[in-house]
Structure formats: C-alpha cells, structure tokens
N, CA and C of each residue as an Amber inpcrd file, in Angstrom:
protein
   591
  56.3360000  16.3610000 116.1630000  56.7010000  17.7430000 116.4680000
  56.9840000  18.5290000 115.1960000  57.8670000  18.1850000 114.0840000
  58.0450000  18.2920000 112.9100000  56.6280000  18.7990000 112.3700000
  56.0240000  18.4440000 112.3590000  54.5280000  18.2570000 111.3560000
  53.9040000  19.3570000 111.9130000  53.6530000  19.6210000 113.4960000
  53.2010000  20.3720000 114.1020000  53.9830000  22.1580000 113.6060000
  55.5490000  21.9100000 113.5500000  55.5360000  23.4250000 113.9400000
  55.7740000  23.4480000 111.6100000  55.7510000  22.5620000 111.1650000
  54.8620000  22.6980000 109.6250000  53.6630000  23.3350000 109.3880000
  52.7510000  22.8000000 110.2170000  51.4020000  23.6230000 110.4370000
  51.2100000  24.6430000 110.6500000  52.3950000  25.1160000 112.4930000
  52.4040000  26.8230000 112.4760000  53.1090000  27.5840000 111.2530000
  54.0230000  26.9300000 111.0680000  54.5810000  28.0900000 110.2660000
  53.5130000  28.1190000 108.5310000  52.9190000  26.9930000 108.4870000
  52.4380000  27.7700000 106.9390000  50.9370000  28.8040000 107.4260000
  50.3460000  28.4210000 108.9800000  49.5710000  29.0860000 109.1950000
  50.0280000  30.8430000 109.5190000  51.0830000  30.4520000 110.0970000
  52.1200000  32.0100000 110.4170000  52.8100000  32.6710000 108.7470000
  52.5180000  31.9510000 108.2000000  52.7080000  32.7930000 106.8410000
  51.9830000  32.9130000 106.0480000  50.5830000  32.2960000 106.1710000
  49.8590000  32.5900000 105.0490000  48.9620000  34.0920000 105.9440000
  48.9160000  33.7770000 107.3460000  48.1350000  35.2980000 108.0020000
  49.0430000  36.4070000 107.8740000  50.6920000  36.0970000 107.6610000
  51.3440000  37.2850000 107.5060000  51.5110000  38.1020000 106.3290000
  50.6870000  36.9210000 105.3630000  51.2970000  38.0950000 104.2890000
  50.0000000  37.6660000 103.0130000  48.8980000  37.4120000 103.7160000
  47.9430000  37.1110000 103.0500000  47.5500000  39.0480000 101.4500000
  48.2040000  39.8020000 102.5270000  47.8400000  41.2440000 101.6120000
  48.9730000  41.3880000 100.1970000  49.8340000  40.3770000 100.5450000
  50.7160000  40.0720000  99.0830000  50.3610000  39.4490000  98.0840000
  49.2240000  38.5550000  98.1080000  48.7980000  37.8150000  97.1180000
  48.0960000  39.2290000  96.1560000  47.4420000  39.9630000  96.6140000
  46.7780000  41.1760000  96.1200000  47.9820000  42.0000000  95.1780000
  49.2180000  42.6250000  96.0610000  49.8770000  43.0910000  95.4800000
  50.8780000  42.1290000  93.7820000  50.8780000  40.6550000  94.4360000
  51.3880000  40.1500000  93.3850000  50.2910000  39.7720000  92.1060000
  49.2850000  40.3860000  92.3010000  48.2010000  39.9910000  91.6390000
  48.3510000  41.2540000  90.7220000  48.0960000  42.3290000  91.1370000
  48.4400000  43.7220000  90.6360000  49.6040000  43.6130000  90.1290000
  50.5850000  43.2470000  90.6040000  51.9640000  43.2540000  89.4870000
  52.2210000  42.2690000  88.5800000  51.2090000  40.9910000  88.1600000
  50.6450000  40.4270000  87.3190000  49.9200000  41.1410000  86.2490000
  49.1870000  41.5900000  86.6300000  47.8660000  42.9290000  85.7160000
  49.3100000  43.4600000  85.0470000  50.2730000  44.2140000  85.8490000
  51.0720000  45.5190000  85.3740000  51.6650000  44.9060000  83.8190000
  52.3190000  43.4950000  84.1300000  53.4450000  43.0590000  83.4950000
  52.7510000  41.9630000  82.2710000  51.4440000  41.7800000  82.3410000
  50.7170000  40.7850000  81.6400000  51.0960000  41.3880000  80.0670000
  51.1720000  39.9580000  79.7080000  51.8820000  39.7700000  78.5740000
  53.5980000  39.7580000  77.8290000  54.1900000  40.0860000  79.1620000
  55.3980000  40.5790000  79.0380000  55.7170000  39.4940000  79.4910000
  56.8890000  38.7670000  78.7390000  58.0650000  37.4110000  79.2790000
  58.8640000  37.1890000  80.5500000  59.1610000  38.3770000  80.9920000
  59.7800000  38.2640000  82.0770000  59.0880000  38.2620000  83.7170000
  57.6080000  38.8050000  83.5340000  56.4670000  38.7240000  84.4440000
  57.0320000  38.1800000  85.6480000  56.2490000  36.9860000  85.2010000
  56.4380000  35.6090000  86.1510000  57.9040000  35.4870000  86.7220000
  59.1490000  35.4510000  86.1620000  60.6310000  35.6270000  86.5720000
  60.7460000  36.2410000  87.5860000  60.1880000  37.6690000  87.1870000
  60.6220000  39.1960000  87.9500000  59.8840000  38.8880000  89.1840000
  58.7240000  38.6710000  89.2470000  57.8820000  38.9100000  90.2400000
  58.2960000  37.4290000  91.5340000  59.2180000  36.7520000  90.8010000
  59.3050000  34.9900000  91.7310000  60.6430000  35.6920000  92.4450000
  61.5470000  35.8110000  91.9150000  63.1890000  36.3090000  92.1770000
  63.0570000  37.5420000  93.0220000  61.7360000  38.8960000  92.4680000
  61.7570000  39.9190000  93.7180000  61.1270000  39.5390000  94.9900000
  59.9680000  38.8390000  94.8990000  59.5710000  38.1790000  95.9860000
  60.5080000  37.6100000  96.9480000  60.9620000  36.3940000  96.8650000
  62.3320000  35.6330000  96.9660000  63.4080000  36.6100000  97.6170000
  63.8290000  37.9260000  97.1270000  64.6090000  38.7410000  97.2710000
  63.9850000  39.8030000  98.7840000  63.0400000  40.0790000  98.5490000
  62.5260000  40.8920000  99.6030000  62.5270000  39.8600000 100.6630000
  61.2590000  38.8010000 100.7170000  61.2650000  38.0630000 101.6710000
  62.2920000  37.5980000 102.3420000  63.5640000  36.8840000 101.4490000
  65.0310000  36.1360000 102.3840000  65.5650000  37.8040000 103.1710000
  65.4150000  39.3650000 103.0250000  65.6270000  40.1340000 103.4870000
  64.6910000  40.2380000 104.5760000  63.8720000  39.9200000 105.0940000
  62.7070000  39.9690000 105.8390000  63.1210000  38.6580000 106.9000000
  63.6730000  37.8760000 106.2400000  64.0650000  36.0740000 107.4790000
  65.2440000  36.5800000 107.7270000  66.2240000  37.3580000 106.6550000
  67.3980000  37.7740000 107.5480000  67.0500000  38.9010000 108.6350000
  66.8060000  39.9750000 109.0530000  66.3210000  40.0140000 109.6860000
  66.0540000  39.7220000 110.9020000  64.4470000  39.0420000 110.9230000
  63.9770000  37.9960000 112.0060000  64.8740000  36.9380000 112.5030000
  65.5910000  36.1220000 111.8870000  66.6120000  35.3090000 112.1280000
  67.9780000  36.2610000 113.0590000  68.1020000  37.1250000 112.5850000
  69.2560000  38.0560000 113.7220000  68.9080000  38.3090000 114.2760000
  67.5830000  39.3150000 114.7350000  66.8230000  39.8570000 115.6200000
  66.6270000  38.5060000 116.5970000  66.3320000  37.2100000 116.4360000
  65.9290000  36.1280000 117.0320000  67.2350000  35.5460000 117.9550000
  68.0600000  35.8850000 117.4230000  69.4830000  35.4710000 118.0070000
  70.3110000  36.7680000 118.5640000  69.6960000  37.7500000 118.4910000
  69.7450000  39.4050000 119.9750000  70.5870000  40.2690000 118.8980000
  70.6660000  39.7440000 117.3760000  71.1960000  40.9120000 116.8130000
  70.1300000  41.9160000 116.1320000  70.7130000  42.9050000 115.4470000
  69.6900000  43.7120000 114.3510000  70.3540000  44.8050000 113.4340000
  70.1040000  44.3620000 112.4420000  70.2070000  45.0120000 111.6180000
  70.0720000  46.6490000 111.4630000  69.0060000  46.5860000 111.7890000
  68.0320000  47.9220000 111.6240000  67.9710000  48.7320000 112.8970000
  68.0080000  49.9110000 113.1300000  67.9100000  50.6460000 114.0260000
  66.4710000  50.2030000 114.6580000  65.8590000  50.5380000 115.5420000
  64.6160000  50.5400000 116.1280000  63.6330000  51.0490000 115.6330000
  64.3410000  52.4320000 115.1930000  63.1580000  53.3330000 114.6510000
  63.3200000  53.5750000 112.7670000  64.0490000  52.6490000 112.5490000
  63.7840000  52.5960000 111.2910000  62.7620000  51.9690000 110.0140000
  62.1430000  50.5470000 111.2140000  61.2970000  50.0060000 109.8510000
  60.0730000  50.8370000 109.7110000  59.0770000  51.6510000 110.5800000
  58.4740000  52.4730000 110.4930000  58.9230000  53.4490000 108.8770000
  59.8710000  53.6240000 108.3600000  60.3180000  54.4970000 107.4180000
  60.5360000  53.6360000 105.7300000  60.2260000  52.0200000 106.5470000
  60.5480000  51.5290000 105.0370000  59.1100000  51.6220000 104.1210000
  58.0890000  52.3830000 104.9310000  57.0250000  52.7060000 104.1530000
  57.3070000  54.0270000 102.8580000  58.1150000  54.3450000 103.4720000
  59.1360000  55.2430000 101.8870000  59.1160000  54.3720000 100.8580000
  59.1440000  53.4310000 100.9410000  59.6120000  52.2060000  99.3320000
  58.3100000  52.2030000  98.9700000  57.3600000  51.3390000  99.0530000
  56.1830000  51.1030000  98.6640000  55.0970000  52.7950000  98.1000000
  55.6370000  53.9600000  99.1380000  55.1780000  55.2010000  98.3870000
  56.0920000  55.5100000  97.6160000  57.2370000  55.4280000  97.4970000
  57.6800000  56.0140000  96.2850000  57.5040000  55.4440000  94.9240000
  57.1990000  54.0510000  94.9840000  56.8500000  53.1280000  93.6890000
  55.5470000  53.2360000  93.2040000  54.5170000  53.7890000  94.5160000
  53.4150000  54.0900000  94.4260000  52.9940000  55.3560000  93.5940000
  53.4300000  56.2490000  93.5640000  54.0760000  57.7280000  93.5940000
  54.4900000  57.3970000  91.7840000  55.0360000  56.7780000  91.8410000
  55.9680000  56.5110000  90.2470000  54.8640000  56.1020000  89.6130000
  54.2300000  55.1040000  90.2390000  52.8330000  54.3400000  89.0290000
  52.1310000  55.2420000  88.5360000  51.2760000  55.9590000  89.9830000
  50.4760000  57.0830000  89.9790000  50.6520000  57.9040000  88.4490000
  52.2070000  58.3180000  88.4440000  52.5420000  59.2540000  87.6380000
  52.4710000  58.7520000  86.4290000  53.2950000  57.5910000  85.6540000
  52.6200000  56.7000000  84.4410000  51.4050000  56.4780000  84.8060000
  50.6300000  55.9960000  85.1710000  49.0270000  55.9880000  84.9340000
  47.9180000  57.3250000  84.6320000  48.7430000  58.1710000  85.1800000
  48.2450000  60.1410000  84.7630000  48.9420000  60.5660000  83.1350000
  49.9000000  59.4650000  82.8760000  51.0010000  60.0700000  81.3280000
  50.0130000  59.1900000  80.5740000  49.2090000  58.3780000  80.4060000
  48.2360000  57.3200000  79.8070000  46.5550000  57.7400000  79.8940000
  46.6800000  58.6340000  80.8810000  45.0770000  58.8090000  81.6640000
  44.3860000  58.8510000  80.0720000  44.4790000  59.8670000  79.3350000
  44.0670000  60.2520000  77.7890000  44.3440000  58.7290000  76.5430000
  45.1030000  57.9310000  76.9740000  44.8170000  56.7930000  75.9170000
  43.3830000  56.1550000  75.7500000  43.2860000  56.2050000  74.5960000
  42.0840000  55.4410000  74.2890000  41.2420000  54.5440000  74.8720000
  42.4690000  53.1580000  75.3780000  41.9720000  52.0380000  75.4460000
  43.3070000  51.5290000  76.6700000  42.9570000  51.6450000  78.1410000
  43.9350000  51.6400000  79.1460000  44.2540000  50.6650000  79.1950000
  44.0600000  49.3060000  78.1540000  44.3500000  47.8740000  78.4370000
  45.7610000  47.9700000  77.5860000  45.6180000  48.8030000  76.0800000
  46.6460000  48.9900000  75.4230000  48.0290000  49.7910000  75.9470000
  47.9580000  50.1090000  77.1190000  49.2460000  51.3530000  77.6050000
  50.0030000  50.4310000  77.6000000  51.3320000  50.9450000  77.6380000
  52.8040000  50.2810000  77.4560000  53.1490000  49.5560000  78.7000000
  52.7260000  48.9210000  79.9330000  53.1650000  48.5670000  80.5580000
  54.4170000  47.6220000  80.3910000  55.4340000  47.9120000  81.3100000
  56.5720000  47.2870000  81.3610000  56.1240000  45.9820000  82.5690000
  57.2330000  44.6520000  82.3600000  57.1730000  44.1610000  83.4020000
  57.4980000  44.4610000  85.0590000  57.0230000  43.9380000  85.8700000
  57.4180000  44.7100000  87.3710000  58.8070000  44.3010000  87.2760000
  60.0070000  45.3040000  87.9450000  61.1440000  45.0150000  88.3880000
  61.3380000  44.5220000  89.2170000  62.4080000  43.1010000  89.0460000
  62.7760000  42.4690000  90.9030000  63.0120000  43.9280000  91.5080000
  63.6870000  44.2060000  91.6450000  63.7900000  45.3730000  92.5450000
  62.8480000  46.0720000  93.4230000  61.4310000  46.4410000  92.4590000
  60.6160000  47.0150000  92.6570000  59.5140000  45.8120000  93.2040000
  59.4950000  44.4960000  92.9900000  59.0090000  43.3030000  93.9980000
  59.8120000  43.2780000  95.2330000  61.0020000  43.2850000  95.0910000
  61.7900000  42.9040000  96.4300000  61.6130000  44.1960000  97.4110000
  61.3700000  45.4570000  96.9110000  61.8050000  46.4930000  97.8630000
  59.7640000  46.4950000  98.9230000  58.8160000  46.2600000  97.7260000
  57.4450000  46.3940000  98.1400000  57.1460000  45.0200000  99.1160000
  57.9860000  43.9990000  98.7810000  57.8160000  42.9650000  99.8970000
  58.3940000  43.3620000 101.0160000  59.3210000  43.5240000 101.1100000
  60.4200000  44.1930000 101.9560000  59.9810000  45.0280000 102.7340000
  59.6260000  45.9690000 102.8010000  58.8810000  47.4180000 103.1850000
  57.4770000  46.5600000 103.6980000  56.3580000  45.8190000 102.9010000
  55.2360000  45.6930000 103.5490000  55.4960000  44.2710000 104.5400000
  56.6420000  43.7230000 104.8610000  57.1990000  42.4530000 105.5680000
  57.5480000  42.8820000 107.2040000  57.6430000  44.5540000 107.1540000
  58.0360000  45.3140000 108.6070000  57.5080000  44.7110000 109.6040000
  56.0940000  44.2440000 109.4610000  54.6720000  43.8500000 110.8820000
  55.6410000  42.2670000 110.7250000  55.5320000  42.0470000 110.2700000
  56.2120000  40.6530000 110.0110000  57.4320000  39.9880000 110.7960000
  58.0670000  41.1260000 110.3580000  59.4800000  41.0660000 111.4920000
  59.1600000  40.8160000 112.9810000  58.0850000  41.7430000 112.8190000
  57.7700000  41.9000000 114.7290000  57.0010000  40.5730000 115.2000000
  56.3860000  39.5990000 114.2560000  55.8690000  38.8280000 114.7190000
  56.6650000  37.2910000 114.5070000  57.0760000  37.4230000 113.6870000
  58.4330000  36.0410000 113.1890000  59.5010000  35.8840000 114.0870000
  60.0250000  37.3140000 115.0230000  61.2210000  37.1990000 116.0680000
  60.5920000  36.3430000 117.2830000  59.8830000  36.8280000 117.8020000
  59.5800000  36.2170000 119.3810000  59.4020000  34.4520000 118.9090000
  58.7440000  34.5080000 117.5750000  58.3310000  32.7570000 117.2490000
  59.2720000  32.1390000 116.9680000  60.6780000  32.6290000 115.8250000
  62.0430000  32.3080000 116.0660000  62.8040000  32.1850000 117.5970000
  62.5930000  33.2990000 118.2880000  63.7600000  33.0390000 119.3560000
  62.9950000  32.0500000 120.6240000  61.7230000  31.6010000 120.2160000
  61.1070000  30.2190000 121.5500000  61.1420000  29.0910000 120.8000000
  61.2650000  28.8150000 119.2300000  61.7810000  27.8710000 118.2640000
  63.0370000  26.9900000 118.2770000  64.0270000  27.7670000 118.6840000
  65.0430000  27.4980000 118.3920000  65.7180000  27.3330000 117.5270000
  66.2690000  26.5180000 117.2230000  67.5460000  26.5760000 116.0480000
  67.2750000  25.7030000 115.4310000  66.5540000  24.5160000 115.4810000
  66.1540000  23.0040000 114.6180000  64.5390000  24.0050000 114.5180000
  64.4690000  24.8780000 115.3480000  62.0950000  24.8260000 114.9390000
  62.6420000  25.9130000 113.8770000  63.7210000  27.1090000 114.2740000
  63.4720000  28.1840000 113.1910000  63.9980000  28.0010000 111.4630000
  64.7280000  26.7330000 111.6900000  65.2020000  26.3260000 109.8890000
  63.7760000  25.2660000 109.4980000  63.3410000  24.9480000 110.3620000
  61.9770000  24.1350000 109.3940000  60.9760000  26.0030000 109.0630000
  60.9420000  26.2500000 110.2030000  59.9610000  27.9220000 109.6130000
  60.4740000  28.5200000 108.8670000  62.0650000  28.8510000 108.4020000
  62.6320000  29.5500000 107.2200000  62.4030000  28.4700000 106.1200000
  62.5800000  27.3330000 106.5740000  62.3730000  26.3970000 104.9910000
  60.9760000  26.2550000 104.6740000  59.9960000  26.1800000 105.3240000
  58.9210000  26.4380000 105.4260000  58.4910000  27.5640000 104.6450000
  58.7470000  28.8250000 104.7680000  58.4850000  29.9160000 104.4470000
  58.8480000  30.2110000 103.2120000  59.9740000  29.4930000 102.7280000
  60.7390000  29.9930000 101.4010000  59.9430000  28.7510000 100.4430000
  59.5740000  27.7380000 100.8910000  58.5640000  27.0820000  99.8840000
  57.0770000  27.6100000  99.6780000  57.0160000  28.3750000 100.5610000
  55.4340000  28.3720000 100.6650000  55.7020000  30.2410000  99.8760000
  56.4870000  30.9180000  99.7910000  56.9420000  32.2690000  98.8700000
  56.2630000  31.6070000  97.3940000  57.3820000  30.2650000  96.7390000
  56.4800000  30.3320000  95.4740000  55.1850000  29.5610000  94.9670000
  54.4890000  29.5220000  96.4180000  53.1790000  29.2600000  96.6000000
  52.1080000  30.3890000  96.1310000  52.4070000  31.5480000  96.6270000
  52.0580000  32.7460000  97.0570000  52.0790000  33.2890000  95.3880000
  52.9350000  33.0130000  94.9340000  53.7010000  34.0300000  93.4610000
  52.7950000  33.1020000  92.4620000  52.9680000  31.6170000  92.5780000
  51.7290000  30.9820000  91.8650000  50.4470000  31.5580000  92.0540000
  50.0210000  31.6540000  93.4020000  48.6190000  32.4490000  93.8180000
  48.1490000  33.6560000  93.5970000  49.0630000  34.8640000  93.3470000
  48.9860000  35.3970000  92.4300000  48.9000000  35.7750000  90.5890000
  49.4390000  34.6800000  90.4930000  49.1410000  34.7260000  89.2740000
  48.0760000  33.9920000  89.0780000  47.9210000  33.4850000  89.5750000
  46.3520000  32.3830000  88.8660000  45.4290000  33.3710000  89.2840000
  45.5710000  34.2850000  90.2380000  44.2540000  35.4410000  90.6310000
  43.9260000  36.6940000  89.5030000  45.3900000  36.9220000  89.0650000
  45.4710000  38.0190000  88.2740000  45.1700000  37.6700000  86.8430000
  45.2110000  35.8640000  86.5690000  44.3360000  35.2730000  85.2880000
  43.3640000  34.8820000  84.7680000  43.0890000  35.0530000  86.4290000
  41.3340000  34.6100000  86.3410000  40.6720000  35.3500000  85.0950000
  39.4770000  34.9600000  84.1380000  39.1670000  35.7010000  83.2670000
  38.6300000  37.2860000  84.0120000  37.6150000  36.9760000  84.9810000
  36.7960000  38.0250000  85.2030000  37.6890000  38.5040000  86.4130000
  39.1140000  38.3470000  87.0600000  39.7800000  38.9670000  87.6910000
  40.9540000  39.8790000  86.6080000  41.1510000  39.1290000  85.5100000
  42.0180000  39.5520000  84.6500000  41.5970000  40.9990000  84.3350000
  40.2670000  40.7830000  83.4180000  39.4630000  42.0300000  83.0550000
  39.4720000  43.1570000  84.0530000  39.1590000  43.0100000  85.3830000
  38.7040000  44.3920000  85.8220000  40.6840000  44.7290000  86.3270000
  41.5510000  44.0520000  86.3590000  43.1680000  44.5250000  86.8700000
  43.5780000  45.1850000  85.5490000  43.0420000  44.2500000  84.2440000
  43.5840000  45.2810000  82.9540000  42.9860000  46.6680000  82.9590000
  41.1450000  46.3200000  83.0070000  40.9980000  47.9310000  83.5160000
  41.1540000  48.7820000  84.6800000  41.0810000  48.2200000  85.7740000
  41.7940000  49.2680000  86.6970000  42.9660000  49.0700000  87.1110000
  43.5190000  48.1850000  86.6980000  45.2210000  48.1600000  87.7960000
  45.5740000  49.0850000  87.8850000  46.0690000  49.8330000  86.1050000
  47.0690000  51.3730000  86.3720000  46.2900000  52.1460000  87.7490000
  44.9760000  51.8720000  88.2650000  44.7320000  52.7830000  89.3400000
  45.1660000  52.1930000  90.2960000  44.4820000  50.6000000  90.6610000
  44.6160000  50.1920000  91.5800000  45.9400000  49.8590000  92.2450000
  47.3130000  49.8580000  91.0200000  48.4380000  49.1380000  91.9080000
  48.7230000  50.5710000  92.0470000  48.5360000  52.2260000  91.9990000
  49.3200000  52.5050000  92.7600000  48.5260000  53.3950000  94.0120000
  47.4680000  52.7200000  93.8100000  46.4350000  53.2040000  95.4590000
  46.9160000  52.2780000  96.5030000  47.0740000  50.9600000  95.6100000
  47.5120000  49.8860000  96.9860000  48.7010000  50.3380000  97.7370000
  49.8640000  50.2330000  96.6480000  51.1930000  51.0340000  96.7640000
  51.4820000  52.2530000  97.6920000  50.6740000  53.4080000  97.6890000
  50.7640000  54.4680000  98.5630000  49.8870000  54.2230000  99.6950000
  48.7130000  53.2400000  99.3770000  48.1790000  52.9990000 101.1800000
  49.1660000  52.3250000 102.2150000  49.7080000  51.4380000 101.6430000
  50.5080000  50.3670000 102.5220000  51.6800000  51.1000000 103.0720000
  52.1610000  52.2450000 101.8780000  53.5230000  52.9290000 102.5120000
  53.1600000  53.9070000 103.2310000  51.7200000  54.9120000 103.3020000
  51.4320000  55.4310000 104.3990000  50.8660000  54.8610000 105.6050000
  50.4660000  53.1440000 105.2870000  49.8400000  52.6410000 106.6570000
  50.9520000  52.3360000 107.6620000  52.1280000  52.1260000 106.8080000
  53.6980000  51.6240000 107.2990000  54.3460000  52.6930000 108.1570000
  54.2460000  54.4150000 107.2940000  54.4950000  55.1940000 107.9160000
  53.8670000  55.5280000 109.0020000  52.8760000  55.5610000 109.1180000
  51.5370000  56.3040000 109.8330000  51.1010000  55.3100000 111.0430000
  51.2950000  53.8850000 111.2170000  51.1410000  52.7130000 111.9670000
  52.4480000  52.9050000 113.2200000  54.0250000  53.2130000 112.5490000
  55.4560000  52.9840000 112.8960000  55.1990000  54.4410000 113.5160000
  54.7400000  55.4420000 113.2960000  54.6530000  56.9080000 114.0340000
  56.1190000  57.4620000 113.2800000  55.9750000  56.9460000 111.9080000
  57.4740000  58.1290000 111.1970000  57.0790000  59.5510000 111.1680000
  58.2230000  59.9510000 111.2080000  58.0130000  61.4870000 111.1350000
  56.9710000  61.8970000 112.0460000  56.6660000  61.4730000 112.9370000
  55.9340000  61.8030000 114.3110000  54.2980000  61.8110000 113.9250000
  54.0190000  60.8920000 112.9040000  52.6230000  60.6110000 112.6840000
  51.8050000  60.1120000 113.6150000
C-alpha cells in the first residue's frame, strides 16, 4: 500500500507542477553565475511549496486559511515580479551584449511567492486526495512531495545548463522569464475570475 500511494503521489506531483521546472529553469538563466543561485532558488522553492501543503493539509482537515475567493488573486505575485523583470530587461534593452547585463540572483522570496501563487490549481487538487488519504496516506504524500521539490530544483538546473538550453535562456531569458511571469499571473487571475474576469 506504501509503495502504491509513493507512486500516486510522485505521479500527483510531477503533473502538478511539471510548468515549474520551466520557471526554475528561467531563474537559473536569471542568476547564472551568481553563488547564491542554486541556495535561493532550493530554500524559495521549499518555502512556497511547504505554504502550498500547509494549506492543502488544513483545507483537508475542513480548515482554511484563505478566503474562497482569494487564491484567484495570488496571480498578483507572479505579475508583479513579472512586471519588475519586464522593467530591468527594458533598463538593459540598449546593452550591447544581453548575456553581459547585471543580473542579480533570484530572491527566496521572489521563488517562494512565484511557487506559491502558481501552486493555487494545486491546492484544489491535493485537498480532496489528502482528505480520502488520511492521516498515515497524507504524511507519506507531504513527505513524498518535499523530496521530490529538490528533485524538481535539480531539474531545473541541469535544464537551464544544458549547453544549447543555456545559450538561448542567456539570450532570451531577460524576455522570457518575464513573459512566463505575467502569463501565469494573468492565467491565475483570468482562470479564478479576479476582478470579474
């Protein structure tokens, strides 16, 4: 039985959040070369996600955190970081050579809040599988889940090092992480019906 709900849950987490390997791939590109990279991006991950099982884990046991109509709105995080890139990548547009721009490493913060925010669909699908789990199935799926996080953060980085994946994130990331960034926080908004979308 053990082994079995091992299976669901790495299959229930690798379909839930298969669109993070992308984003942690892009915040690889951002932070490449910088020491703290790899740190920032394991600890915000880590940070968003255990916010995402807390959560599901209350919701699973009839509490909640969150109003009803609020995760629809955590697509605010992911556009506003989106929004911020955008704007450094327009203060650089005129550099020479876009591999050379100053990129800083990604902030936990700014990992934890974009996991967090794109983890919303997640919630909705991790509660009903927590609360028919129980209490021995839902700590193998949270332990489950929190090993298989720095699975994911490895998998990103080996994507974002690839040689010929490296190359085209140094040249397009500054675009691409903050197109990803503002799609996901308007698909979040615009999916949830915020602001009466």
């Amino acid at each position: 039985m053990n082994l079995s709900i091992i299976g669901s849950a790495a299959g229930l987490f690798a379909v839930t959040n298969i669109d993070d390997i992308l984003i942690l791939a892009l915040f690889f590109a951002q932070g490449a070369g910088h020491r703290h990279t790899t740190r920032n991006a394991l600890i915000g991950q880590y940070l968003g996600f255990a916010g995402i099982l807390a959560v599901a884990v209350a919701a699973a046991f009839g509490a909640s955190f969150l109003p009803d109509q609020a995760p629809p709105y955590l697509g605010l995080l992911p556009l506003a970081l989106g929004i911020k890139a955008a704007v450094q990548a327009r203060r650089h547009h005129n550099d020479a050579d876009p591999t050379e721009t100053t990129n800083d490493a990604p902030g936990i913060f700014a990992v934890a809040a974009v996991t967090f925010a794109n983890g919303g669909d997640n919630i909705g699908v991790y509660v009903p599988v927590f609360a028919t789990a129980g209490a021995g199935g839902m700590t193998v799926y949270v332990i489950d889940f929190l090993l298989l996080v720095a699975v994911w953060v490895a998998a990103g980085r080996f994507f974002a090092t690839r040689p010929i994946i490296a190359q085209a994130l140094s040249r397009w990331g500054h675009v691409l992480l903050p197109v990803v960034l503002i799609g996901i926080g308007l698909l979040i908004l615009i999916e949830g019906g915020a602001f009466g979308l």
